[in-house]
C-alpha positions as CSV (number, residue, x, y, z in Angstrom):
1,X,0.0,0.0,0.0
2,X,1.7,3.4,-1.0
3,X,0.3,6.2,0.8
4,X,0.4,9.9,0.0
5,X,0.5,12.3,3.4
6,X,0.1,16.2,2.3
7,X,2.3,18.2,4.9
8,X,0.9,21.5,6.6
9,X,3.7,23.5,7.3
10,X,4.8,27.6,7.3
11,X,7.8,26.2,4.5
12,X,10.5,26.5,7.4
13,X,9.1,23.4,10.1
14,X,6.2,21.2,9.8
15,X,3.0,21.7,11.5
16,X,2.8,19.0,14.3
17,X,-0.6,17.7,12.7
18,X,1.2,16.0,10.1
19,X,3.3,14.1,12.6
20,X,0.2,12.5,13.9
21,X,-1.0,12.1,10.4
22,X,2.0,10.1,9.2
23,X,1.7,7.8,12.4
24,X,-2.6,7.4,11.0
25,X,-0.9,6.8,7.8
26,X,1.7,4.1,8.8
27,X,-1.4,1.6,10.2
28,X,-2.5,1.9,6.7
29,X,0.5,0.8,4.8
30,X,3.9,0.2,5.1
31,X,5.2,2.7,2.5
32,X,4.6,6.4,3.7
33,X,5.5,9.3,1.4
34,X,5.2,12.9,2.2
35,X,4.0,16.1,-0.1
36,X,5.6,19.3,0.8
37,X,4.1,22.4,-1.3
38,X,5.2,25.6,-0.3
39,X,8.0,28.0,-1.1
40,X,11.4,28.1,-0.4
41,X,10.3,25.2,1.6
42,X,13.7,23.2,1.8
43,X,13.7,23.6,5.7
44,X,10.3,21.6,6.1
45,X,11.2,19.1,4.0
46,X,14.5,18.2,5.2
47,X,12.7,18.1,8.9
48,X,9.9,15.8,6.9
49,X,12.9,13.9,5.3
50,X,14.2,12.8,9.4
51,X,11.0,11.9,10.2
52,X,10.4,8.3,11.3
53,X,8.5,5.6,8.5
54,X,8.7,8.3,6.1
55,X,10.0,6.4,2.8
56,X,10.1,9.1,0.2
57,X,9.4,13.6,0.4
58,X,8.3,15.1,-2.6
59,X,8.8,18.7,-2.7
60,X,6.8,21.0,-5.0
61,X,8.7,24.4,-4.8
62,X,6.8,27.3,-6.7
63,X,5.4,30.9,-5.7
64,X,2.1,30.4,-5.8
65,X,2.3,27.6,-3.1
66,X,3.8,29.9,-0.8
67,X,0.6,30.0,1.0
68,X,-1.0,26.8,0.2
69,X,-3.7,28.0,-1.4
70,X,-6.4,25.0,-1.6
71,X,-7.3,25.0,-5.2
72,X,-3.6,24.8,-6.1
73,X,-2.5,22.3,-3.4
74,X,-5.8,19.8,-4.5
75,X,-4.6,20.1,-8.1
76,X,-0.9,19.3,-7.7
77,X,-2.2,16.3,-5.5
78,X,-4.6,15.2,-8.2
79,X,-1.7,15.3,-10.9
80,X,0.8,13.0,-8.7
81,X,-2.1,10.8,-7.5
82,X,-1.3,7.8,-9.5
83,X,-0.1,4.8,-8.1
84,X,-1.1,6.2,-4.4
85,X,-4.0,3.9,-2.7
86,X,-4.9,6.5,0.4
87,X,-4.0,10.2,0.6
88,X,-3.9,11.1,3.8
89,X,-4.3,14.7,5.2
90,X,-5.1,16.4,9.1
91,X,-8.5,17.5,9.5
92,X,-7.6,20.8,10.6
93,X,-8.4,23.9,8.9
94,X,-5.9,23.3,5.8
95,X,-6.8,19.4,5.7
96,X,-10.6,20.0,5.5
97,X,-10.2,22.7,3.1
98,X,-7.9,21.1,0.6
99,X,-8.7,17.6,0.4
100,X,-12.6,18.0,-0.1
101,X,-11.1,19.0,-3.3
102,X,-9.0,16.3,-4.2
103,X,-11.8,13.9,-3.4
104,X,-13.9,15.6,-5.6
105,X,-11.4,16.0,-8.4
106,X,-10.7,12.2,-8.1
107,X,-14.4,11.1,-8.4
108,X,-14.3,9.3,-4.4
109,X,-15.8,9.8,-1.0
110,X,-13.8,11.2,1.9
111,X,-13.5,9.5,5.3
112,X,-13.6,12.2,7.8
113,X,-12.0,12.6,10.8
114,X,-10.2,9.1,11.0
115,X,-9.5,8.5,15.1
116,X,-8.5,4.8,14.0
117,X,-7.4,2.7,11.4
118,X,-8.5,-1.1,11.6
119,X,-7.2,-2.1,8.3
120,X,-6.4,-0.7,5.0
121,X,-9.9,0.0,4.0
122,X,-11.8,0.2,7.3
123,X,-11.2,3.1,9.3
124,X,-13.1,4.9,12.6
125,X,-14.5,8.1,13.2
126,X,-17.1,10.0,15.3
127,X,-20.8,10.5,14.1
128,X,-23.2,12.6,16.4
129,X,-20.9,15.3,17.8
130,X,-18.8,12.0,19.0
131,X,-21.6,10.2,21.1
132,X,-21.0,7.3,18.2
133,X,-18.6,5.6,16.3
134,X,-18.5,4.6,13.0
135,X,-16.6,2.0,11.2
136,X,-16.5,2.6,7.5
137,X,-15.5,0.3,4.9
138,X,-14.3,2.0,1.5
139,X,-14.4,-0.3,-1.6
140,X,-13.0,2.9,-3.7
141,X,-9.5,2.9,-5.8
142,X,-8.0,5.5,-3.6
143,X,-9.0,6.3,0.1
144,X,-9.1,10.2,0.3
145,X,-8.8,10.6,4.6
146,X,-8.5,13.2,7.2
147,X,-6.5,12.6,10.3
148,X,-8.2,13.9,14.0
149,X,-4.5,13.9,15.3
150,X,-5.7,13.6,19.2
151,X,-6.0,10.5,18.3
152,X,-2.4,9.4,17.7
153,X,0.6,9.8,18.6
154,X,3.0,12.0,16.8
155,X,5.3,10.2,14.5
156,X,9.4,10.6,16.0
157,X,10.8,13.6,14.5
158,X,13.7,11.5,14.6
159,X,15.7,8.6,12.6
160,X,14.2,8.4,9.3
161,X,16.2,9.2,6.2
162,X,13.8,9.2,3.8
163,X,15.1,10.5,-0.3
164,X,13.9,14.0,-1.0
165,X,12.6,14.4,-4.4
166,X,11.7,17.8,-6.3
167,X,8.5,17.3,-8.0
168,X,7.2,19.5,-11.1
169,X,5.1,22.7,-10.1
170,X,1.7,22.6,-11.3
171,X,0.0,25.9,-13.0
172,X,-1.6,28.7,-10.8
173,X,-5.2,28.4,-11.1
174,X,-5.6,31.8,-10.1
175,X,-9.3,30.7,-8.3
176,X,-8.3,32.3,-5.0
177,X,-5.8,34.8,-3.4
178,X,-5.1,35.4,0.1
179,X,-5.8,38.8,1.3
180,X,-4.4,38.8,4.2
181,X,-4.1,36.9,7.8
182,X,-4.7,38.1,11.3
183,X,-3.0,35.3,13.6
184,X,-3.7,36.2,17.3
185,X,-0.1,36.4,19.2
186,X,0.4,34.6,22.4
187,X,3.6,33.5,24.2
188,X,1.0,31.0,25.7
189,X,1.0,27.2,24.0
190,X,-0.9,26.9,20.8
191,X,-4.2,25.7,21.7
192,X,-4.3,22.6,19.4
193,X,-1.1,21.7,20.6
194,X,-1.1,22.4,24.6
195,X,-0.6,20.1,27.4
196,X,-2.6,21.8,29.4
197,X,-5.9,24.3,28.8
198,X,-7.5,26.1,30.8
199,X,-11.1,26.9,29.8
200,X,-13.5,29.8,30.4
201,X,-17.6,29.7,29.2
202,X,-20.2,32.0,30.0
203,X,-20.4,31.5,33.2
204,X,-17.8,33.8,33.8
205,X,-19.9,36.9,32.6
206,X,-18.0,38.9,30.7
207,X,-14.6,39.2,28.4
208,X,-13.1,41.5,31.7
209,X,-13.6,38.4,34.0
210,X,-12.2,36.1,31.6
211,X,-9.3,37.6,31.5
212,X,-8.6,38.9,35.0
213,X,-9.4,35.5,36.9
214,X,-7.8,32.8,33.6
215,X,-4.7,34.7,32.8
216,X,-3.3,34.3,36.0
217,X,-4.0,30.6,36.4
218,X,-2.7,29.7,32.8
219,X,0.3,31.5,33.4
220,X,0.7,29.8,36.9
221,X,0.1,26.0,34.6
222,X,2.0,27.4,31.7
223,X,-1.2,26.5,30.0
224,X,-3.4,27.5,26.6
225,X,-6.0,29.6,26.6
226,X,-9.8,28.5,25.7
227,X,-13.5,28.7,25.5
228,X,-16.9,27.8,25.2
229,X,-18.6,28.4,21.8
230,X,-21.2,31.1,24.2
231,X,-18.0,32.2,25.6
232,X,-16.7,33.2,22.0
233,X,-20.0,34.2,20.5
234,X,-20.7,36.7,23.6
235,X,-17.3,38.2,22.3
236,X,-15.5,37.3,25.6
237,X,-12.3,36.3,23.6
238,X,-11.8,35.4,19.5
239,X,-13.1,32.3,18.0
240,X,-9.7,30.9,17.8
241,X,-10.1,30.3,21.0
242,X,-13.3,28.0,20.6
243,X,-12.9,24.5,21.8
244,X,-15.3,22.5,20.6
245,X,-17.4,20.5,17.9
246,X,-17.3,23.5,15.5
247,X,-14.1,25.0,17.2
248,X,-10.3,23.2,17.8
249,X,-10.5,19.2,19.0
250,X,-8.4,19.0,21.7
251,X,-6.7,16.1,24.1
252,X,-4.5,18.1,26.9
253,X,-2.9,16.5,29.7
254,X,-5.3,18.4,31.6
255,X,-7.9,20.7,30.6
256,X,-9.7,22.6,33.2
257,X,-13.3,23.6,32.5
258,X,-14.1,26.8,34.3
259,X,-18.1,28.4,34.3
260,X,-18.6,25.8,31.2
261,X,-21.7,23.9,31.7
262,X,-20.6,21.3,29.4
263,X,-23.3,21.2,25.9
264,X,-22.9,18.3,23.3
265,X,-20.9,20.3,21.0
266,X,-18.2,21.3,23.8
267,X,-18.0,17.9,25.2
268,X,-16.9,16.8,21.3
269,X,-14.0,19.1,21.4
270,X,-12.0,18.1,24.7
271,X,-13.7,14.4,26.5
272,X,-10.5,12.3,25.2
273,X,-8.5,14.8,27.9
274,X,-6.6,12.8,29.8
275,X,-7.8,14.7,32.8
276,X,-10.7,16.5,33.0
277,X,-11.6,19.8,35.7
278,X,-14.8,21.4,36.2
279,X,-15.6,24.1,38.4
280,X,-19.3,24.9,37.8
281,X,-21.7,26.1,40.7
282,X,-24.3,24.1,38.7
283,X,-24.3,20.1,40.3
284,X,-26.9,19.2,37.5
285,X,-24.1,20.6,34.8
286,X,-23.5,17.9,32.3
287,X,-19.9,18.6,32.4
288,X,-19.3,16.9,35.6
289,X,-20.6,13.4,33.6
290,X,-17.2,13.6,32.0
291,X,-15.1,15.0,34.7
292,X,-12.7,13.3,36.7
293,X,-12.4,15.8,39.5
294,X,-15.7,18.0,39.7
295,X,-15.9,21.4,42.2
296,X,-19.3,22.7,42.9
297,X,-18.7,26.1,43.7
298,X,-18.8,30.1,42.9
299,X,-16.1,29.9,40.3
300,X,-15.4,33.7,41.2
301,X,-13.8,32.2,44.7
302,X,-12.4,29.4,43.6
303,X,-10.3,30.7,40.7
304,X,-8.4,33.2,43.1
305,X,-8.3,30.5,45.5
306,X,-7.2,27.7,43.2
307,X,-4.7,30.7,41.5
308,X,-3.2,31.5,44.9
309,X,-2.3,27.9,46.1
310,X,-0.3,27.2,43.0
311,X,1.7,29.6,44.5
């Protein structure tokens, strides 16, 4: 089985999606090799290239995949498809954008959101905002799949020494352009990636508490930032901050769920946490079905308190 894993990277490191994408891709097959299209990307791919069960990087190199624009990325994909039984992409915002595409372009159904792989052509995911899992069994010529990387571990950055090939440019469609990107700067962890989260919904009452009673706490955990979809759409803090179902999937270490009462579509985004906190004043809250270690209490005390014993 040869298997195609599309990198996400800023064309100097990769993203650390794609690390848990080649490890989803490895229990597929036993022959792994990763795209890299960017610009003046020679940095990710050497770091792709030292990657462990990586067997081949093909490097596309051209201008107009400095940002990695979907229409482009799907195309080039399309082009170098052949001979390629699964292509394998993370279902963050990049994966979901760009591969729609390329299972569209190849005339196949995409398996979304993989969380296991039972055998070459039966895979796992979550239906009903994760209260179910599905098993899916694909019968077509090329499995087109996106990776939920909480659910495996991140390939070893370490002891491969995979053959770095350069790869023809495909045209510039020209269908899209990027305007321009606002990235919210933190010297916190990056929330997909964090160990440990600390969480705030609207139980906290407004965007001034948020930040005066979490700040202090995450910064006492070294921990990311998050929130509630009411958090984000009462304008307490930016969407990039959403944890949840239609925000980030996370699986911290531990992820502490402050003034959240714990809906459907929250609980999608954060139950594989290894450990789960809630502070809610609320006993009937169905966060505290999931939670390991539950505090019924005025989260306006206990945050101070809590903040203050960290030391």
């Amino acid at each position: 089985m040869a298997i195609l894993v599309i990198a996400e990277h800023d064309n100097q490191s990769l993203k650390a999606a794609t690390l848990n994408t080649i490890t989803a891709a490895r229990k597929a097959g036993d022959s792994v090799d990763v795209l890299v299209a960017g610009s003046g990307c020679a940095a990710a791919a050497a770091e792709a290239a030292k990657v462990a069960g990586v067997a081949r990087v093909r490097v596309a190199d051209a201008p107009h995949y400095e940002q990695q624009l979907a229409e482009n990325v799907a195309a080039l994909v399309v082009a170098n498809a052949s001979g390629y039984t699964h292509i394998f992409a993370s279902a963050t915002t990049f994966g979901k954008n760009m591969l729609p595409r390329v299972a569209a372009l190849l005339d196949v159904g995409q398996i979304s959101e993989v969380v296991a792989v039972e055998s070459p052509d039966t895979f796992v995911r979550p239906i009903y905002a994760g209260n179910a899992l599905a098993t899916v069994k694909s019968s077509d010529a090329v499995k087109v799949v996106t990776v939920r990387g909480t659910a495996f571990e991140p390939a070893a950055t370490e002891g491969g020494s995979a053959a770095v090939e350069t790869l023809g440019a495909g045209p510039d469609l020209g269908l899209s352009k990027l305007v321009g990107r606002e990235l919210t700067k933190s010297a916190r962890p990056e929330l997909g990636a964090a160990k440990v989260i600390v969480s705030g919904g609207r139980g906290l009452g407004s965007g001034e508490n948020y930040h005066q009673l979490l700040e202090p706490l995450a910064d006492k955990l070294g921990a990311a930032l998050g929130a509630s979809r009411a958090a984000v759409d009462a304008g307490y803090v930016p969407n990039d901050y959403q944890v949840g179902q239609t925000g980030k999937i996370v699986a911290p270490q531990l992820y502490i769920a402050i003034g959240i009462s714990g809906a459907i579509q929250h609980l999608a985004g954060m139950k594989d946490s290894k450990v789960i906190v809630a502070i809610n004043k609320d006993p009937e809250a169905p966060i505290f079905q999931v939670a390991d270690y539950g505090l019924v209490a005025d989260l306006f005390e206990a945050v101070p308190e809590l903040t203050a014993a960290l030391g």
